[in-house]
C-alpha beads as a LAMMPS data file, in Angstrom:
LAMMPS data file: protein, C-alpha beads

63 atoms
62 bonds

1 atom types
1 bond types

-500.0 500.0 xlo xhi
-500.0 500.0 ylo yhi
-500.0 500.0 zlo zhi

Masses

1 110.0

Atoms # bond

1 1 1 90.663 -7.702 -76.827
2 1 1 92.351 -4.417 -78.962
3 1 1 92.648 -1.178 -77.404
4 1 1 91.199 1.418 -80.371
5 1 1 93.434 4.314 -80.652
6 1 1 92.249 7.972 -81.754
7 1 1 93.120 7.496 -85.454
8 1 1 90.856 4.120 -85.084
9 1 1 88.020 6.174 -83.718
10 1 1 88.625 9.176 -86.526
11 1 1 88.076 6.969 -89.286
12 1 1 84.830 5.253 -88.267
13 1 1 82.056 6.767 -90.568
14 1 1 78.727 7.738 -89.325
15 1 1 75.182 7.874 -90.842
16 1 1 71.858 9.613 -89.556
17 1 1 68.454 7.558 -89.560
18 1 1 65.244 9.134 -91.425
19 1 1 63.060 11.557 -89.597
20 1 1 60.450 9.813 -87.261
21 1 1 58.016 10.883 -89.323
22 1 1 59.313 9.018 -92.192
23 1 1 59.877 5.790 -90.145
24 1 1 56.103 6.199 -89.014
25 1 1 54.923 5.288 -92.387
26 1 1 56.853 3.072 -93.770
27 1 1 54.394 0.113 -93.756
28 1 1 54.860 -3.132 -94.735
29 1 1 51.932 -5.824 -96.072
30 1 1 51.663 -9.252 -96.099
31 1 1 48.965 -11.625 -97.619
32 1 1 48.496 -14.850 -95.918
33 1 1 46.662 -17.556 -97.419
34 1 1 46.197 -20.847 -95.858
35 1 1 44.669 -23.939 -96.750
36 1 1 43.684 -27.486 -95.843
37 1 1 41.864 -30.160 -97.477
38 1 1 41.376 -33.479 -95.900
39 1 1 39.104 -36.517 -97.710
40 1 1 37.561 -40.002 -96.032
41 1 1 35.089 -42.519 -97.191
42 1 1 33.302 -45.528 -95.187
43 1 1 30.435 -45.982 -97.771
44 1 1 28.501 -49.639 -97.259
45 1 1 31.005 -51.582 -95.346
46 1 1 30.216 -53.446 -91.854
47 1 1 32.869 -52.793 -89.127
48 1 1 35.892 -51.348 -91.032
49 1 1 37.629 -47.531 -90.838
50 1 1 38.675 -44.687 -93.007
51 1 1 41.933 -43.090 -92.611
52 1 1 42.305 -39.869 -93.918
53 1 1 45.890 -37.404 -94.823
54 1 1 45.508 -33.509 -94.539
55 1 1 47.051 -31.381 -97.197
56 1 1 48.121 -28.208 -96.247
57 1 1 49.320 -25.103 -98.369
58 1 1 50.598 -22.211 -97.122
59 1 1 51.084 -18.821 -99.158
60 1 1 52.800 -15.859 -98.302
61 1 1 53.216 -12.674 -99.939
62 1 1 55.249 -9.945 -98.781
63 1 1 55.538 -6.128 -100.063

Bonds

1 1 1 2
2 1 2 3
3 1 3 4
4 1 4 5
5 1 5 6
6 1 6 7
7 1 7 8
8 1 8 9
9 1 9 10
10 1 10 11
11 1 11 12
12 1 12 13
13 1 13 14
14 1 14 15
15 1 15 16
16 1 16 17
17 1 17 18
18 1 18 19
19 1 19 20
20 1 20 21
21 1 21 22
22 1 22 23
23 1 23 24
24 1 24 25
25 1 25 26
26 1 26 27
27 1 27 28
28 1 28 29
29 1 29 30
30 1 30 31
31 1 31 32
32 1 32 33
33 1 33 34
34 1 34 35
35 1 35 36
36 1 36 37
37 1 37 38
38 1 38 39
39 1 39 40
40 1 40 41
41 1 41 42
42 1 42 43
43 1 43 44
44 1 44 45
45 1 45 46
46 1 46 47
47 1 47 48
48 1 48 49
49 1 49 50
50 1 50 51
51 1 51 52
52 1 52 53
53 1 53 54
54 1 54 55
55 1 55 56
56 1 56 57
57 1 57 58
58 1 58 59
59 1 59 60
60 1 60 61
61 1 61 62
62 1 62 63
């Protein structure tokens, strides 16, 4: 670990944050759309099964 000196600690630059007030509104939006779709057919069959795969989409949108 280094020891800072003064001249270290001189030439570190500082900068001030926004008002609260202006922090306050700073909003930020998202749109989330999500979907799924999912298909299975068993039509006229005797003792059999239907496997089915979900498809799944998901959109984000961020301002």
């Amino acid at each position: 670990m280094q020891k800072l000196t003064l001249a270290d600690l001189a030439a570190e630059d500082v900068e001030l944050l926004p008002r609260r007030e202006t922090l306050f509104w700073n909003f930020n939006t998202a749109l989330v759309g999500a979907t799924n779709s999912s298909l299975a057919l068993n039509v006229a069959t005797i003792c059999s099964s239907a496997n089915s795969a979900a498809l799944q989409q998901i959109v984000v949108s961020q301002r």
